[in-house]
Every structure is written in structure tokens, then in C-alpha cells.
FIKOLZA-1660 file (N, C-alpha, C; in steps of 0.1 Angstrom, whole numbers, plus 5000, padded with zeros to 4 digits):
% residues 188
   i   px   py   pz ch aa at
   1 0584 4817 6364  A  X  N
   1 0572 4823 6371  A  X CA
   1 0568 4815 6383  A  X  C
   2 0565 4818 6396  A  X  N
   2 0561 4813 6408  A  X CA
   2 0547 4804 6401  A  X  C
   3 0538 4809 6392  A  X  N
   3 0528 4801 6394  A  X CA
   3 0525 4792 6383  A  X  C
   4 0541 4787 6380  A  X  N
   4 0542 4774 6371  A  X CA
   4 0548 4764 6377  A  X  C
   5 0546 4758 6394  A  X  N
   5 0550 4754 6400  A  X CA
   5 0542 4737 6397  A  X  C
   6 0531 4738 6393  A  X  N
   6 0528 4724 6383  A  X CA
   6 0536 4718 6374  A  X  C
   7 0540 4726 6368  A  X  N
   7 0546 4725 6356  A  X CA
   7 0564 4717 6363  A  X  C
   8 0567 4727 6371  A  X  N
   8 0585 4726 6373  A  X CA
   8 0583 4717 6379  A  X  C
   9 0575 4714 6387  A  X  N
   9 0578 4698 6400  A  X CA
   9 0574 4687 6395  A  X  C
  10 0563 4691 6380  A  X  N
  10 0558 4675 6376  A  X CA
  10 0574 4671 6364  A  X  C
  11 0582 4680 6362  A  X  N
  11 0594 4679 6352  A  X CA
  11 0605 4673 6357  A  X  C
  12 0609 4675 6376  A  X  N
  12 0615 4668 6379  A  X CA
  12 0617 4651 6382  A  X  C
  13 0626 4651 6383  A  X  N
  13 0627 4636 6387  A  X CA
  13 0624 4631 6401  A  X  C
  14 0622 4616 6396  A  X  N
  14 0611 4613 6413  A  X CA
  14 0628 4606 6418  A  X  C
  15 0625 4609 6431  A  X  N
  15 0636 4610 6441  A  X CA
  15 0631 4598 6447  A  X  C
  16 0637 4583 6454  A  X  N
  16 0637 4573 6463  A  X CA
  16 0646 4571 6472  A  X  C
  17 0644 4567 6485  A  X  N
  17 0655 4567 6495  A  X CA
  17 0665 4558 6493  A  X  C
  18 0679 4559 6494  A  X  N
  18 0685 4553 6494  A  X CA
  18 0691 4554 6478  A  X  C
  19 0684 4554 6471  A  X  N
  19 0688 4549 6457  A  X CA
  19 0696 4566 6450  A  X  C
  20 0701 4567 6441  A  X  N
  20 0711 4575 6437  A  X CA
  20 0704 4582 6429  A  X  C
  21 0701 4597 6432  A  X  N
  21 0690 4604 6427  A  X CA
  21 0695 4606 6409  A  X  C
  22 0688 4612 6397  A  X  N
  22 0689 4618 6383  A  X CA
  22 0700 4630 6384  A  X  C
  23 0702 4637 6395  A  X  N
  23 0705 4652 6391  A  X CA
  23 0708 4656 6409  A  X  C
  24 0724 4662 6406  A  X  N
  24 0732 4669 6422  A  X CA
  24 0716 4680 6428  A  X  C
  25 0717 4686 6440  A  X  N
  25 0714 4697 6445  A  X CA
  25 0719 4711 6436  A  X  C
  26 0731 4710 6434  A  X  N
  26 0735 4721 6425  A  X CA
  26 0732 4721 6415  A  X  C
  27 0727 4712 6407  A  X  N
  27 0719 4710 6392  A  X CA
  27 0703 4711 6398  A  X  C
  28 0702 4707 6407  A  X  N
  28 0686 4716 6407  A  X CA
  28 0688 4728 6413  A  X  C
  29 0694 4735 6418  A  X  N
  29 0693 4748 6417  A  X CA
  29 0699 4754 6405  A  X  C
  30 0705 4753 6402  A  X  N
  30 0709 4763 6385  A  X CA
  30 0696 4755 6377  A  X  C
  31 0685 4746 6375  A  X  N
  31 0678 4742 6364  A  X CA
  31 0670 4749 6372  A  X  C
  32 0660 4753 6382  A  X  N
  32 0654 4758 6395  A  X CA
  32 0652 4775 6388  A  X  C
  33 0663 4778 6392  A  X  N
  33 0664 4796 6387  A  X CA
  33 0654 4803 6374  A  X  C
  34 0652 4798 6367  A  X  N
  34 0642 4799 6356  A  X CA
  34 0626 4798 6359  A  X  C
  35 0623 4793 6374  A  X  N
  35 0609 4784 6378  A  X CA
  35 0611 4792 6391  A  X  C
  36 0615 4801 6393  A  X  N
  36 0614 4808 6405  A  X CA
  36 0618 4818 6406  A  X  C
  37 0608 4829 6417  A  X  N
  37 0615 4841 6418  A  X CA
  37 0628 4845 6424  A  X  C
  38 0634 4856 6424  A  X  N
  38 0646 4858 6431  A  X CA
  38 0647 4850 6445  A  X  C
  39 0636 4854 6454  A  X  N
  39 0636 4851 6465  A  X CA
  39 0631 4834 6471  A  X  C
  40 0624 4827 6458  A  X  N
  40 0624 4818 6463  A  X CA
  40 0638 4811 6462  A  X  C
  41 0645 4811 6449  A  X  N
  41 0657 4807 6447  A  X CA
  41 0667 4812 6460  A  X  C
  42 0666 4825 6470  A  X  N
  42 0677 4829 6476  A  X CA
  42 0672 4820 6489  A  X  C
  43 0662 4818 6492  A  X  N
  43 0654 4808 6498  A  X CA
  43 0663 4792 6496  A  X  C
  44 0663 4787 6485  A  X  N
  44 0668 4772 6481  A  X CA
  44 0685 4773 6485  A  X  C
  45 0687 4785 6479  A  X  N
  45 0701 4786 6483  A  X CA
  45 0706 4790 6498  A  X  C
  46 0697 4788 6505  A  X  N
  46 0701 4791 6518  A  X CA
  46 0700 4776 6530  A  X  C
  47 0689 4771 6519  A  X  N
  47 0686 4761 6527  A  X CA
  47 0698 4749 6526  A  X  C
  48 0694 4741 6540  A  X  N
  48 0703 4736 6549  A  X CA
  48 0696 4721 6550  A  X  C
  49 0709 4708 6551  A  X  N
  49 0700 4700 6564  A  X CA
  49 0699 4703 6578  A  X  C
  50 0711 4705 6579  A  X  N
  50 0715 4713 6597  A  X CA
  50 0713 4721 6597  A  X  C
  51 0702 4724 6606  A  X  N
  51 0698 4739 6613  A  X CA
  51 0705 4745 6619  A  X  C
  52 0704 4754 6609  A  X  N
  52 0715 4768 6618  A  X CA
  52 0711 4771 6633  A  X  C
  53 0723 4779 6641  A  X  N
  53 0718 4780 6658  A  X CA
  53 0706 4788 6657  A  X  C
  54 0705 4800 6649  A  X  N
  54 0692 4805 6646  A  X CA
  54 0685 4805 6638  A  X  C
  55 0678 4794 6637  A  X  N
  55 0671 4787 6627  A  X CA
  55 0651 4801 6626  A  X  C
  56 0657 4813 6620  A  X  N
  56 0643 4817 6617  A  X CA
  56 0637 4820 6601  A  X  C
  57 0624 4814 6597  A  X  N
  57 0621 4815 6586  A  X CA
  57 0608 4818 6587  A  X  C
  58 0601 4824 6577  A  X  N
  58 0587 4827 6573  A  X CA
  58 0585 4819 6570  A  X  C
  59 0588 4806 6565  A  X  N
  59 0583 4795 6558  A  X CA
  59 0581 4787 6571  A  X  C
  60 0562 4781 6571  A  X  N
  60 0563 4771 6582  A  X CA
  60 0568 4754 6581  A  X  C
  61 0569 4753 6570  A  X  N
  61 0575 4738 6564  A  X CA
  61 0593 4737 6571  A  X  C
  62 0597 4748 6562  A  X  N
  62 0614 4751 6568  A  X CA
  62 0611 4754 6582  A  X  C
  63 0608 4760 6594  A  X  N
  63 0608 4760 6604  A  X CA
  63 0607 4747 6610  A  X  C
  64 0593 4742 6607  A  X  N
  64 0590 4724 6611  A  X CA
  64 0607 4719 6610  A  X  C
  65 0606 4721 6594  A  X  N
  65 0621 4712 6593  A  X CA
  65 0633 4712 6604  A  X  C
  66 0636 4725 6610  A  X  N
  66 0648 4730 6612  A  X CA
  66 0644 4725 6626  A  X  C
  67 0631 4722 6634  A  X  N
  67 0629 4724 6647  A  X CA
  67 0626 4706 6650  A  X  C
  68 0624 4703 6640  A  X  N
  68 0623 4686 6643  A  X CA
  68 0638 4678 6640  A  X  C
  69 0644 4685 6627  A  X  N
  69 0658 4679 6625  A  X CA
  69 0664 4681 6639  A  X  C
  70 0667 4694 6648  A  X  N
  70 0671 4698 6660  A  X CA
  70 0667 4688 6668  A  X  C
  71 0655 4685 6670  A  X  N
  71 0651 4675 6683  A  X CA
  71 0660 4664 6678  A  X  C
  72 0659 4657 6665  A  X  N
  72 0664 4645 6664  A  X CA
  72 0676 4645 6661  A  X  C
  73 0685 4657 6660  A  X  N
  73 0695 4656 6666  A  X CA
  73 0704 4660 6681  A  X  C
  74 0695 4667 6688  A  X  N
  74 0696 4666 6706  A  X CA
  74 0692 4650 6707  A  X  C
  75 0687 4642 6706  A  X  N
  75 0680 4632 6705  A  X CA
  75 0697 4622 6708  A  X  C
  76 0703 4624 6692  A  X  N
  76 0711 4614 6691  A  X CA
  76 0723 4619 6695  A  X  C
  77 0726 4635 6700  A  X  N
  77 0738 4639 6710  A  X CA
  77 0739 4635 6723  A  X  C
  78 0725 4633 6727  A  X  N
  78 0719 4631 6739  A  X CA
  78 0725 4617 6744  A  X  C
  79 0720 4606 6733  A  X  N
  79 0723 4589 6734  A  X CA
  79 0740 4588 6737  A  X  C
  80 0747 4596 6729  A  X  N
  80 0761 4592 6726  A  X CA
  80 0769 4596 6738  A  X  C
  81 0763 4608 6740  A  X  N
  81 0766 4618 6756  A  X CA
  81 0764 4609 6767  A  X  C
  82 0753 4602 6768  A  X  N
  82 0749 4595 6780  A  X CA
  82 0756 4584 6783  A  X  C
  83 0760 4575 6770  A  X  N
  83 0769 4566 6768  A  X CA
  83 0779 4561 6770  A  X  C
  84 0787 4577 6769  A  X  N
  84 0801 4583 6776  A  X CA
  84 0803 4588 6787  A  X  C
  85 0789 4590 6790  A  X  N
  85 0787 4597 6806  A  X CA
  85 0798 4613 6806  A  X  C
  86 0792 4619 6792  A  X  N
  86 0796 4634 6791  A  X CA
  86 0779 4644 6796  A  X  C
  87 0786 4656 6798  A  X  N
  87 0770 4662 6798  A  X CA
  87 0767 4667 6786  A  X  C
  88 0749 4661 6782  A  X  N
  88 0748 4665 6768  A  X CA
  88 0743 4678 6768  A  X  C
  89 0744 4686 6776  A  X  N
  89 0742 4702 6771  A  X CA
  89 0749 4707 6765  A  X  C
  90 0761 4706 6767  A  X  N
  90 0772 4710 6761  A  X CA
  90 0767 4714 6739  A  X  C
  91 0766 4700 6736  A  X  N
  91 0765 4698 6722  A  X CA
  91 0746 4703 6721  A  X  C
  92 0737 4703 6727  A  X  N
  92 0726 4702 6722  A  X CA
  92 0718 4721 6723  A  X  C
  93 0703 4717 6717  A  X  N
  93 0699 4729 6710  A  X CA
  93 0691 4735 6717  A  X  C
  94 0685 4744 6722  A  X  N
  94 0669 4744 6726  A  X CA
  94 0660 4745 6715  A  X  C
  95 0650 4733 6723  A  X  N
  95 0642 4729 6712  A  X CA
  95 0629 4724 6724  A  X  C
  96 0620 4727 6716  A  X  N
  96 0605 4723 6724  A  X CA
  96 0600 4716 6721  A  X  C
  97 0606 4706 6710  A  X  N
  97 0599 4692 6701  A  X CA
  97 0600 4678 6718  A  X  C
  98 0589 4670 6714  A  X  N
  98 0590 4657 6720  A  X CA
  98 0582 4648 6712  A  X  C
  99 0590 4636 6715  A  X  N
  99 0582 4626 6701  A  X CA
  99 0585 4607 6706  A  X  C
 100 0579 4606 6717  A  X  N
 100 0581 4594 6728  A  X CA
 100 0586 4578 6717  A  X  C
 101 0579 4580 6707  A  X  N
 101 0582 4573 6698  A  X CA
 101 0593 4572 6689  A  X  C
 102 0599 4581 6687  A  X  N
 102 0615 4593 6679  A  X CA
 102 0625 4585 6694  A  X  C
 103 0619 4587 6704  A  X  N
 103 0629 4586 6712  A  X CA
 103 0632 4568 6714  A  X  C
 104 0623 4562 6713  A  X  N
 104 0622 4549 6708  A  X CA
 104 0633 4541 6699  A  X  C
 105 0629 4546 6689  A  X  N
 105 0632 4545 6676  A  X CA
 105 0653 4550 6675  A  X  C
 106 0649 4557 6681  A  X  N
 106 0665 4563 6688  A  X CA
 106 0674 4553 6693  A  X  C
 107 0670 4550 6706  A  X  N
 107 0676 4540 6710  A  X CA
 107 0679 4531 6702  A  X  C
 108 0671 4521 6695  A  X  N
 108 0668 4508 6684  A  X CA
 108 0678 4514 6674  A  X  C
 109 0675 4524 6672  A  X  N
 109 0694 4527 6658  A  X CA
 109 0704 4530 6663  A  X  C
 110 0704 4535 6679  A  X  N
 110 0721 4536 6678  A  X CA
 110 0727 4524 6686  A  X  C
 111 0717 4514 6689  A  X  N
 111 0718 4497 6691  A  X CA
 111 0728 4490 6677  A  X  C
 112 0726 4498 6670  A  X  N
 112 0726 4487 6650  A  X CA
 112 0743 4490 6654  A  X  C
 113 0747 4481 6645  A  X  N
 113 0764 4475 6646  A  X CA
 113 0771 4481 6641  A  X  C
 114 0768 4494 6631  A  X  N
 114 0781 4500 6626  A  X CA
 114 0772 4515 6620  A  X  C
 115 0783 4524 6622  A  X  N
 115 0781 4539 6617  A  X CA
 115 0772 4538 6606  A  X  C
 116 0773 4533 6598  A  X  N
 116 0766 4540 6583  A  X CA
 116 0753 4529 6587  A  X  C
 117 0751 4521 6589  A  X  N
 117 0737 4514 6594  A  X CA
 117 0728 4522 6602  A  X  C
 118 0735 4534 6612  A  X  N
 118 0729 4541 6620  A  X CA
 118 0724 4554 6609  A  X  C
 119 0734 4559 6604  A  X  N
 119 0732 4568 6596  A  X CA
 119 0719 4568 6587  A  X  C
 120 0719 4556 6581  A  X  N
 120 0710 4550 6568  A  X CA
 120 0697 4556 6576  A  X  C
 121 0695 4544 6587  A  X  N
 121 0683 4546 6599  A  X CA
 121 0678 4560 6601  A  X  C
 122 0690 4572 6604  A  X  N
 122 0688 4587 6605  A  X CA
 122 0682 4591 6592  A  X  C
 123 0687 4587 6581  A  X  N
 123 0686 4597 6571  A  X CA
 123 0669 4586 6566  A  X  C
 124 0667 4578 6569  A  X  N
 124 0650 4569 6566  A  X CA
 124 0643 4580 6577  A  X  C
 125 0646 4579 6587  A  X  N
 125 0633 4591 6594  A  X CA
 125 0631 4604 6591  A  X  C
 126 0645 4611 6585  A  X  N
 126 0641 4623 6582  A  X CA
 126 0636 4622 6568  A  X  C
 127 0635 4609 6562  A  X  N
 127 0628 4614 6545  A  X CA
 127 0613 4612 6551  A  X  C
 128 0611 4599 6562  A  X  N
 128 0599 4599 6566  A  X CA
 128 0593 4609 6568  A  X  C
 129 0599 4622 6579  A  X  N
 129 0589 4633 6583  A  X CA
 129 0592 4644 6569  A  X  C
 130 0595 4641 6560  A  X  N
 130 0599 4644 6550  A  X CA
 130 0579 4642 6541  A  X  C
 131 0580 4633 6544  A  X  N
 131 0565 4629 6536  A  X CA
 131 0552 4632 6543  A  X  C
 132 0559 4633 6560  A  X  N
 132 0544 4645 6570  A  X CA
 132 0548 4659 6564  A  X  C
 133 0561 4664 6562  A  X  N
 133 0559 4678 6557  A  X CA
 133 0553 4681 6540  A  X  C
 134 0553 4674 6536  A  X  N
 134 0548 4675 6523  A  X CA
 134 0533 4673 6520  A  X  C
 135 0526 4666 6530  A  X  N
 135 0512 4668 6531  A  X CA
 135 0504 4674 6528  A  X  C
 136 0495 4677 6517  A  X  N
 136 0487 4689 6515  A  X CA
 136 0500 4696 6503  A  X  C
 137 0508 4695 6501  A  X  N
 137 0521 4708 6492  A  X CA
 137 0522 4700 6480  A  X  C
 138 0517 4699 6472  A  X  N
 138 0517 4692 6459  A  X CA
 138 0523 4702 6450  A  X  C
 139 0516 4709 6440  A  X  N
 139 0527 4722 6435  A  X CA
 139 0522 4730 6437  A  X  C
 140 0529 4733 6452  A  X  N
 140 0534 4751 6459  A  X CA
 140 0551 4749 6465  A  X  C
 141 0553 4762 6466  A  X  N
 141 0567 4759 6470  A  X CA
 141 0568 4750 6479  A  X  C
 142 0563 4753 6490  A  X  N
 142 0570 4743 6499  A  X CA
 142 0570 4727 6496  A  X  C
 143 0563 4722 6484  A  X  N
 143 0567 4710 6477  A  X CA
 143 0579 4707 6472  A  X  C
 144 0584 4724 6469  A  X  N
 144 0603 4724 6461  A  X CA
 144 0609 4721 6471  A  X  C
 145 0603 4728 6484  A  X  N
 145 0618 4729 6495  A  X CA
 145 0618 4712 6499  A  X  C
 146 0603 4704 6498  A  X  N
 146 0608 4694 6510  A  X CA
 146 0612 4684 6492  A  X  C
 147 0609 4687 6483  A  X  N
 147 0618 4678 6473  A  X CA
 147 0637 4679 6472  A  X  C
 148 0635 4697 6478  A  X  N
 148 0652 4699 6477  A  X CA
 148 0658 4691 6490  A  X  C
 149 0653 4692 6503  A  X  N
 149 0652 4686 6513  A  X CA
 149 0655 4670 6509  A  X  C
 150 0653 4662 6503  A  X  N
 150 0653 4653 6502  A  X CA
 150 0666 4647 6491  A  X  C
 151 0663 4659 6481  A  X  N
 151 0676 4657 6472  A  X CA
 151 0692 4660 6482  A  X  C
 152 0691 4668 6491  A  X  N
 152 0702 4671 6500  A  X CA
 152 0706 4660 6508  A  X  C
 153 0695 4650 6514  A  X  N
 153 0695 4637 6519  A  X CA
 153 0705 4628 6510  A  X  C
 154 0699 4627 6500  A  X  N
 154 0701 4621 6490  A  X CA
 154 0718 4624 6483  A  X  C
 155 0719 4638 6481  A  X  N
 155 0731 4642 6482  A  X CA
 155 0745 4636 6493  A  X  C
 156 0736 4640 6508  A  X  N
 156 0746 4633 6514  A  X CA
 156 0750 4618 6511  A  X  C
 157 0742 4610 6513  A  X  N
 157 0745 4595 6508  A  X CA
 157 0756 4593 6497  A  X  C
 158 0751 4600 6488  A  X  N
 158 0758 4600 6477  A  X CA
 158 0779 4604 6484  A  X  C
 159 0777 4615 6489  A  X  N
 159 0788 4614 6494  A  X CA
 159 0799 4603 6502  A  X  C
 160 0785 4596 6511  A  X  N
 160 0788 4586 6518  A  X CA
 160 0793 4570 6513  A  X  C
 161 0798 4572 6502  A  X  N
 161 0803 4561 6488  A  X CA
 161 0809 4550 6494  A  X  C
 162 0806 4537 6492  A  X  N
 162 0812 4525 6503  A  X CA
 162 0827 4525 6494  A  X  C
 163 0826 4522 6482  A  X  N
 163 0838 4522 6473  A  X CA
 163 0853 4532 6484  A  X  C
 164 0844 4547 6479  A  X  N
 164 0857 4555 6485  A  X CA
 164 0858 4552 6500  A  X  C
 165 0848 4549 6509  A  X  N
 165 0853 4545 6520  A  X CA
 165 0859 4536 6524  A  X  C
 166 0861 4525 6515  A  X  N
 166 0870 4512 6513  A  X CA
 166 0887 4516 6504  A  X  C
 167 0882 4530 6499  A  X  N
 167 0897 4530 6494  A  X CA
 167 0904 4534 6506  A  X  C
 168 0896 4551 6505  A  X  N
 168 0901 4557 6521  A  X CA
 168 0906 4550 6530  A  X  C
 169 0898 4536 6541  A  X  N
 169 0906 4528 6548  A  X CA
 169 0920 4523 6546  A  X  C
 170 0916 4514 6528  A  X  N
 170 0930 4509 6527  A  X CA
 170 0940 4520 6523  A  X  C
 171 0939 4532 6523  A  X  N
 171 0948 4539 6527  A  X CA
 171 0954 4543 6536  A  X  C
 172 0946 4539 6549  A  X  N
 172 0948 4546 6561  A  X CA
 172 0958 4534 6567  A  X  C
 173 0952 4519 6564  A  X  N
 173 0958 4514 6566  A  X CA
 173 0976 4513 6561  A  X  C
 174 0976 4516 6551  A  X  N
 174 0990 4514 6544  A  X CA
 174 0996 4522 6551  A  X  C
 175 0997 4534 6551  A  X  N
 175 1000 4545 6556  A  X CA
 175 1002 4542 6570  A  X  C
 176 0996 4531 6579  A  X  N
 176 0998 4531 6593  A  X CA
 176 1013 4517 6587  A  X  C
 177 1009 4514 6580  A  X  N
 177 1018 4501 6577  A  X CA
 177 1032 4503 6575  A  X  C
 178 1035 4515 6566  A  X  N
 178 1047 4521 6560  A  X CA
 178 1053 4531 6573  A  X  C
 179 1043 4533 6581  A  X  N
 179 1051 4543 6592  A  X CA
 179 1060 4535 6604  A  X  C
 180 1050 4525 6603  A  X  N
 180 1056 4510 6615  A  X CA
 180 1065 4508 6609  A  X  C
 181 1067 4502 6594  A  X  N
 181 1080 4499 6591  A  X CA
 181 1091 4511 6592  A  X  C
 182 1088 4520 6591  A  X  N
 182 1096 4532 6594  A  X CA
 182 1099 4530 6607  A  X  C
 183 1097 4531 6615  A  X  N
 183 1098 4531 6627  A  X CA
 183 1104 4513 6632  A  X  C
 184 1099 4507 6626  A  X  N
 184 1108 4498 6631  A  X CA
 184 1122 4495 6622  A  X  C
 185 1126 4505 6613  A  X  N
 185 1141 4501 6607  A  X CA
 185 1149 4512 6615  A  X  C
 186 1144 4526 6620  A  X  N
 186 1149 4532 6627  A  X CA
 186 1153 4529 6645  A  X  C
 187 1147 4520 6645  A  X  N
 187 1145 4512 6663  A  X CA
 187 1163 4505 6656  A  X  C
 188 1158 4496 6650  A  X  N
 188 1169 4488 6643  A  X CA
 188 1184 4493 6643  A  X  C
% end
């Protein structure tokens, strides 16, 4: 039922950045289904971190979301584009967000020394405006979406496994190792 939304958000688990959430996105949506109507569920199941090219919703939390994730990411196509001295229109969105301080803050992480350090930095600001959209949404939906919003963050990370990215390497490595040698008994 939509207006046991006390009930279902005070049952979940509390979510922290960085740290490895209780329960996937796809386990809160199948536990989710029971605590919501059709359409808010068709709603959860639609939602995204990346904003679609046509990002429209009736929801003003999900619009926020889709129209601020957009800036901060024209933001950081923008840095990388300029870097390389590409033109960043190419990659970026129209968007009417400005945030003199985002763009600050921008610069200062894609400074930091390695990919997942920058990442980390990206995915800390978007839990941050993660906690301006939740303002006032204690249990109503848009509490679910920026909790799902956050488990999806959270989800990615989880993806982002240092383990398997240390296997993956030394795979990549071997594999460049065994081709060299290939290639050097064939030279031979």
C-alpha cells in the first residue's frame, strides 16, 4: 500500500558511502513490490544513475536528479575535453544547471592521481546532493527513490571491486606476456 511508506523505509537498511550496502538494487526492488503501487515500482524500475538524453518525469526529485547528475557530468566531459584540446560539445548535454563551487570542486578531483580516486570523489558529491534531495522526504516516495538512488551508487562501487580489478590487470598483463613470447619465438 503507497501509505505504508513509514513502515517500508523505516525496515530498510541504512545505506553509508563507500561501505558495502545489506541488500543489491535488484533485491530492493523485488522486496519493494509489495510496498508499492504498480506505478511507483514501474517508476523504480525505470530509474537510472545516468540520465537518459530525455530525461522527463513528473517527479520533481528525479528531474533535480537527472538535471544536476547532467551538469556534473558536462562538468567532467568538459575537463577531460579541454585537457585534450577536443571540442566538448560533442559528448555533452543541454543543461541550465550552474554551480561555481561543483565547478571548483571539479577541477580539485580530476587533479587526484588515479581513476577510482576521481570516481570515489564523483560518486561522494552525488550522495552529497543526494542528502539536498532528500530534505523535507522522510516517508514519501521520493525518500524511496533518493534511498534507491543511493543503493545504485552504492551498487556501482560494489562493481568497482579492487580484488577483481587486480585480477583483471594480472590478466591483462599475462596475456600481453604470452603474446610477446609468441611473437618473439616466431621472429626467431
Amino acid at each position: 500500500m503507497p501509505s505504508d511508506f513509514f513502515y517500508f523505509i523505516s525496515s530498510l537498511p541504512l545505506l553509508r558511502f563507500g561501505e558495502k550496502a545489506a541488500l543489491t538494487y535488484d533485491t530492493f526492488l523485488n522486496n519493494s513490490r509489495d510496498c508499492l503501487s504498480e506505478q511507483e515500482a514501474a517508476v523504480l524500475d525505470l530509474l537510472k544513475l545516468c540520465p537518459p538524453k530525455q530525461a522527463v518525469s513528473a517527479l520533481p526529485v528525479i528531474e533535480q536528479w537527472y538535471s544536476e547528475e547532467t551538469y556534473l557530468r558536462n562538468l567532467v566531459s568538459g575537463y577531460r575535453t579541454r585537457s585534450r584540446k577536443l571540442d566538448a560539445g560533442r559528448w555533452q548535454r543541454e543543461n541550465s544547471e550552474y554551480s561555481a563551487p561543483l565547478i571548483k570542486r571539479i577541477e580539485e578531483i580530476m587533479a587526484l592521481p588515479n581513476a577510482w580516486e576521481k570516481e570515489q570523489a564523483l560518486d561522494l558529491i552525488r550522495w552529497q546532493r543526494l542528502d539536498e534531495l532528500g530534505a523535507g522526504h522522510l516517508f514519501d516516495f521520493p525518500a524511496v527513490i533518493v534511498y534507491a538512488l543511493r543503493l545504485l551508487i552504492l551498487d556501482k562501487q560494489r562493481r568497482r571491486d579492487e580484488e577483481a580489478g587486480s585480477r583483471f590487470a594480472a590478466e591483462l598483463v599475462e596475456a600481453g606476456l604470452g603474446q610477446a613470447a609468441k611473437q618473439r619465438v616466431d621472429l626467431e
